[in-house]
C-alpha positions as CSV (number, residue, x, y, z in Angstrom):
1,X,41.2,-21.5,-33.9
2,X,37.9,-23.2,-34.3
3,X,34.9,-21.2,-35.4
4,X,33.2,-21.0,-32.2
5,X,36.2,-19.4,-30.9
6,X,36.4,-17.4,-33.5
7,X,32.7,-16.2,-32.7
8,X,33.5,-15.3,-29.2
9,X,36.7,-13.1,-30.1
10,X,34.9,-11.4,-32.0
11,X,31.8,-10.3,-29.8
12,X,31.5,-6.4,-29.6
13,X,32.0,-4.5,-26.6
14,X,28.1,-4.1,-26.3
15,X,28.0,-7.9,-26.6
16,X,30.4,-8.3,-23.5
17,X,28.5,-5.8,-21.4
18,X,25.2,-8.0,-22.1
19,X,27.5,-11.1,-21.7
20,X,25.4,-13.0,-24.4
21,X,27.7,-14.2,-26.3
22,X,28.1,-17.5,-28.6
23,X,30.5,-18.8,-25.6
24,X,27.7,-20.0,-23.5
25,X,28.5,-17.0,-21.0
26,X,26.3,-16.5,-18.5
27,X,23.7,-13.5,-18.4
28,X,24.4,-10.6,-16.5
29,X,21.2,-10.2,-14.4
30,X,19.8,-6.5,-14.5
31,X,20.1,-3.8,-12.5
32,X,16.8,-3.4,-9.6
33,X,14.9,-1.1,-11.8
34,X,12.4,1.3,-9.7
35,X,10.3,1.9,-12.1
36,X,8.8,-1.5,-11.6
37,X,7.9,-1.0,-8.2
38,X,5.1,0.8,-6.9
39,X,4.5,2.0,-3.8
40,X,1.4,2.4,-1.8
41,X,1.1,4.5,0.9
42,X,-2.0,3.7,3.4
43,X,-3.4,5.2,6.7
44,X,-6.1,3.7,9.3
45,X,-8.8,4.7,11.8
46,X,-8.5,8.3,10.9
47,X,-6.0,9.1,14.0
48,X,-6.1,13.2,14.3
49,X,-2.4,12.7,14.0
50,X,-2.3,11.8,10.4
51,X,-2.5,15.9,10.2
52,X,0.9,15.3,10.1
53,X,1.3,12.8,7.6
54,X,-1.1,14.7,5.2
55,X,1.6,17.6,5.3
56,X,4.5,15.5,4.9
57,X,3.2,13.8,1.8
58,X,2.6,17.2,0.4
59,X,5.7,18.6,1.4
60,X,7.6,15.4,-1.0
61,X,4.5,15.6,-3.5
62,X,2.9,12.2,-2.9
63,X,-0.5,11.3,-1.9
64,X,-2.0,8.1,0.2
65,X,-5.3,6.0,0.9
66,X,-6.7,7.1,3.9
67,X,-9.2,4.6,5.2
68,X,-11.6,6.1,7.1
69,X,-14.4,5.0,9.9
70,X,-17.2,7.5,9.2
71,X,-18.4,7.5,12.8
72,X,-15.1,8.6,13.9
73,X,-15.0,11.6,12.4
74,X,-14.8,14.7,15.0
75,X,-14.2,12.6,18.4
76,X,-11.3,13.1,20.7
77,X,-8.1,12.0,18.7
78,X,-9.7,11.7,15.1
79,X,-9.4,13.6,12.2
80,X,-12.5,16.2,11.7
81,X,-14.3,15.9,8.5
82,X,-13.0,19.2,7.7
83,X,-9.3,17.7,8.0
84,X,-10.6,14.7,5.4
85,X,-11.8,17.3,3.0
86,X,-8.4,18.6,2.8
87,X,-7.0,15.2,2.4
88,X,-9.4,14.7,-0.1
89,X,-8.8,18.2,-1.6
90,X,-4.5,17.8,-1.9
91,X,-5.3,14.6,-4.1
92,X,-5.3,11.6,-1.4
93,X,-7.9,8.8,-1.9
94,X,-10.5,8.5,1.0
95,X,-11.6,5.0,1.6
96,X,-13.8,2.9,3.9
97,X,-12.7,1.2,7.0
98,X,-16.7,0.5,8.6
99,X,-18.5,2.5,10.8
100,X,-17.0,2.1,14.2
101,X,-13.7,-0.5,13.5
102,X,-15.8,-4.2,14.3
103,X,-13.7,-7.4,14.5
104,X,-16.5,-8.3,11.0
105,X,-16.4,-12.3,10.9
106,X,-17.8,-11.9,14.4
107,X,-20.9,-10.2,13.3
108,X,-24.2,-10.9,11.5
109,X,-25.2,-10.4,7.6
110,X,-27.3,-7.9,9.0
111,X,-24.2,-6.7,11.1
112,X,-21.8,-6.9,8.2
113,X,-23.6,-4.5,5.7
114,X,-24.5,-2.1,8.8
115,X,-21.0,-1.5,8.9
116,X,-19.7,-1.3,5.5
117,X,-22.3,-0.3,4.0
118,X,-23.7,2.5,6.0
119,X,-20.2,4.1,6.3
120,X,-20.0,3.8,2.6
121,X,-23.3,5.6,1.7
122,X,-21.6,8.1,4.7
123,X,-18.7,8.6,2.6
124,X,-20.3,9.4,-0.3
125,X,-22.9,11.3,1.3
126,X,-20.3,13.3,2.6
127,X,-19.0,13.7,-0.7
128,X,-15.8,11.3,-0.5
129,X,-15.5,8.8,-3.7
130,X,-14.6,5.4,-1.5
131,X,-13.6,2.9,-3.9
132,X,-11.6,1.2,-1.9
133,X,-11.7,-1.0,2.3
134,X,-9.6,-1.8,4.3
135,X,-10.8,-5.0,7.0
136,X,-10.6,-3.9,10.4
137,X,-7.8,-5.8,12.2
138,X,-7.3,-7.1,9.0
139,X,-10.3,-9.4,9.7
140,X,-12.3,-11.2,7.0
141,X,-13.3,-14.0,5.9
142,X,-15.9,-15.3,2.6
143,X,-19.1,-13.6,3.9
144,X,-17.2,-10.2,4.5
145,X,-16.1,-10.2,1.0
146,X,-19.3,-10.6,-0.7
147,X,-20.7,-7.9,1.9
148,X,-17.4,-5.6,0.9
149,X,-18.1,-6.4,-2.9
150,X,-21.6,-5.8,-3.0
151,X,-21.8,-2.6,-1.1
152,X,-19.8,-1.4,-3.9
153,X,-16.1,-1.4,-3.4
154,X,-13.6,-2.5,-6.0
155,X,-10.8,-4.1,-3.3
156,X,-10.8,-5.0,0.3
157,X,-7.1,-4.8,2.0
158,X,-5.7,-7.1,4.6
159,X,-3.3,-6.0,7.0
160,X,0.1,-8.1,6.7
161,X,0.8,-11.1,4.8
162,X,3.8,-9.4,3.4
163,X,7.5,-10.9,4.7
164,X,10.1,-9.3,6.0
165,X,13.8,-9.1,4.2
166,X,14.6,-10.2,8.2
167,X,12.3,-13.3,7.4
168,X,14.0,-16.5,6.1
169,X,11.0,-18.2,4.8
170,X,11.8,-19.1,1.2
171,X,8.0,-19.4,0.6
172,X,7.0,-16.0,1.5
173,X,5.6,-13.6,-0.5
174,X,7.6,-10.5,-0.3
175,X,5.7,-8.1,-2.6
176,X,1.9,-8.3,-4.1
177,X,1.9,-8.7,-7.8
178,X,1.2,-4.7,-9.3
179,X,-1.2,-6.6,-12.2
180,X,-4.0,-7.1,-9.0
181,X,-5.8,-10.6,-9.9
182,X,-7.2,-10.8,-6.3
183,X,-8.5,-7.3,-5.1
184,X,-10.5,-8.5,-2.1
185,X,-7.9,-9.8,-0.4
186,X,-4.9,-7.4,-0.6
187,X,-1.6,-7.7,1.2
188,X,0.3,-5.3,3.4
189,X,3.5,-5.0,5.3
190,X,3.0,-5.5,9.0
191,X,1.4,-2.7,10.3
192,X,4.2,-0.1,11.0
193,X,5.6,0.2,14.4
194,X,6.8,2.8,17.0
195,X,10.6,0.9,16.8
196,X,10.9,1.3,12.9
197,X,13.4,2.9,11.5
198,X,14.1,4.5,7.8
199,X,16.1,1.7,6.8
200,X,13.5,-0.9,7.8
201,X,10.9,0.9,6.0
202,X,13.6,1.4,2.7
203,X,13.9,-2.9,2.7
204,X,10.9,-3.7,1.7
205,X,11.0,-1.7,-1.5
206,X,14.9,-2.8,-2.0
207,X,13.4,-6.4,-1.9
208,X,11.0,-5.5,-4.5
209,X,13.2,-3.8,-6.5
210,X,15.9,-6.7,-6.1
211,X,13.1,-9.3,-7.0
212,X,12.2,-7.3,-10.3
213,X,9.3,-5.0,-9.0
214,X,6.1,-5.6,-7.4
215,X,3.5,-3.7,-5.2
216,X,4.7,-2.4,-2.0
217,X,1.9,-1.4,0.6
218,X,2.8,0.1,3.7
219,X,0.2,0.3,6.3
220,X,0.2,3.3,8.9
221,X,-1.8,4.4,11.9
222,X,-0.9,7.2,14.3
223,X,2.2,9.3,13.1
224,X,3.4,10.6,16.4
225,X,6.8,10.3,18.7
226,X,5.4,8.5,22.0
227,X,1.4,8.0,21.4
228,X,1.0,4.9,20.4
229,X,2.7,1.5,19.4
230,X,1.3,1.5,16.1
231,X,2.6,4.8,15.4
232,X,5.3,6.0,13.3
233,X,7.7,8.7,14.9
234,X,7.2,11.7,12.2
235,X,11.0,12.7,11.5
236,X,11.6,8.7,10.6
237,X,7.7,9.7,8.3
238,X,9.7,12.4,6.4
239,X,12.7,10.4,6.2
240,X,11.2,7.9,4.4
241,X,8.8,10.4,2.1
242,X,11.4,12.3,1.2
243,X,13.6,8.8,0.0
244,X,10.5,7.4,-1.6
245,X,10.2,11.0,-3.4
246,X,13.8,10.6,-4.9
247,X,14.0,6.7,-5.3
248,X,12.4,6.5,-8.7
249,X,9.4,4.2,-7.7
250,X,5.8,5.1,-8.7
251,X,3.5,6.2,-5.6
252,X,-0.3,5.3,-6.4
253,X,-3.4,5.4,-5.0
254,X,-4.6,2.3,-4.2
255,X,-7.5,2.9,-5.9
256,X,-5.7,3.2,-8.9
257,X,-3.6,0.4,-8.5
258,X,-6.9,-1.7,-8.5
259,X,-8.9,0.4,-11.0
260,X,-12.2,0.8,-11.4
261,X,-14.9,3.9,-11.4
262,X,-16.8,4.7,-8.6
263,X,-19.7,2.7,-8.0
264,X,-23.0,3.2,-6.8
265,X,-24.1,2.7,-3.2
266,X,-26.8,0.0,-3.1
């Protein structure tokens, strides 16, 4: 027996579990490990129906970003600002969305800070701490980010840009990197949809996990059965909560994700 092969009969049991062994084995690739992964839980337009969703999240023990448009607050089908102070209360971020939801690139300087920064100095006024956007329709481009960064917010969010596990591309990103190094342009899972079901919702934090961890960001609007398109049905809401809640991922604010204090309005 030469002494290579000597060297490979003699490899401990924790050696062969590892499978690194002198033999030029190969590597046994880890386990998904969930504690890589974070999840973030987000909610648009202040939809009266995310009533629900604030007492699902505390019914599992989680929190969200709720991105709100300060003008919104008290008409038909919107949350009332008493409803956001509970949010606010129970431990959920409250973030800025603009004033009255603007497609932004579409609009002036003038037009631009108007909307995100008046419903900032709203917020605070109010006495939210919105560190965080999210970009109406997704919709930004170089002049909204200055406007966003300047009116004092540490990240603007996007709406997609994340790939499905359904998608084939082999270039697509699949999960934002948790150590942010872009904050102003933030990616998402499509925005959830009336069809989706707990198992779609479960894949994209499987993929994460399967890919070594990363930051998950699901985007939500209305949480009811039949009212809207972009709504999620609220037993498929709990579903999901509750398997988030026992999955062994880390739910953070998004906020917190991004860090940074709270900055003055200008």
């Amino acid at each position: 027996m030469t002494h290579s092969a000597s060297r490979c009969v003699a490899v401990t049991l924790a050696g062969l579990l590892a499978l690194v062994t002198a033999c030029g084995g190969e590597a046994r690739q880890n386990p998904p490990d969930a504690a890589k992964t974070v999840v973030s839980l987000t909610f648009d337009d202040a939809w009266a129906t995310q009533a629900v969703a604030a007492d699902l999240l505390r019914k599992h023990h989680l929190v969200g970003t709720f991105y709100i448009n300060s003008d919104f607050l008290g008409r038909p089908k919107r949350l009332t600002k008493a409803q956001v102070d509970g949010l606010a209360a129970s431990g959920n971020e409250i973030g800025g969305h603009t004033l009255t939801h603007p497609r932004l690139p579409t609009l002036s300087a003038a037009g631009k800070r108007r909307e995100i920064c008046d419903d900032r100095r709203a917020l605070l006024a109010m006495g939210y701490k919105p560190r965080s956007f999210a970009y109406p329709y997704g919709m930004f481009d170089a002049a909204t980010v200055d406007v966003v960064r300047s009116c004092g917010y540490n990240s603007g969010r996007r709406s997609g840009g994340i790939a499905p596990p359904s998608d084939a591309c082999p270039k697509c990103a699949r999960y934002e990197d948790v150590k942010v190094t872009d904050a102003y342009h933030l990616r998402t899972l499509p925005a959830v949809r009336r069809s989706v079901t707990l198992d779609v919702l479960k894949s994209y934090v499987l993929q994460a996990e399967k890919r070594g961890g990363g930051l998950v960001t699901y985007q939500f609007h209305n949480v009811c059965d039949t009212c809207d398109e972009f709504g999620v049905r609220p037993q498929v809401l709990d579903d999901f909560l509750g398997w988030v809640a026992g999955s062994g991922v880390t739910v953070r604010l998004f906020g917190d994700i991004v860090g940074g204090g709270l900055r003055p309005a200008p």
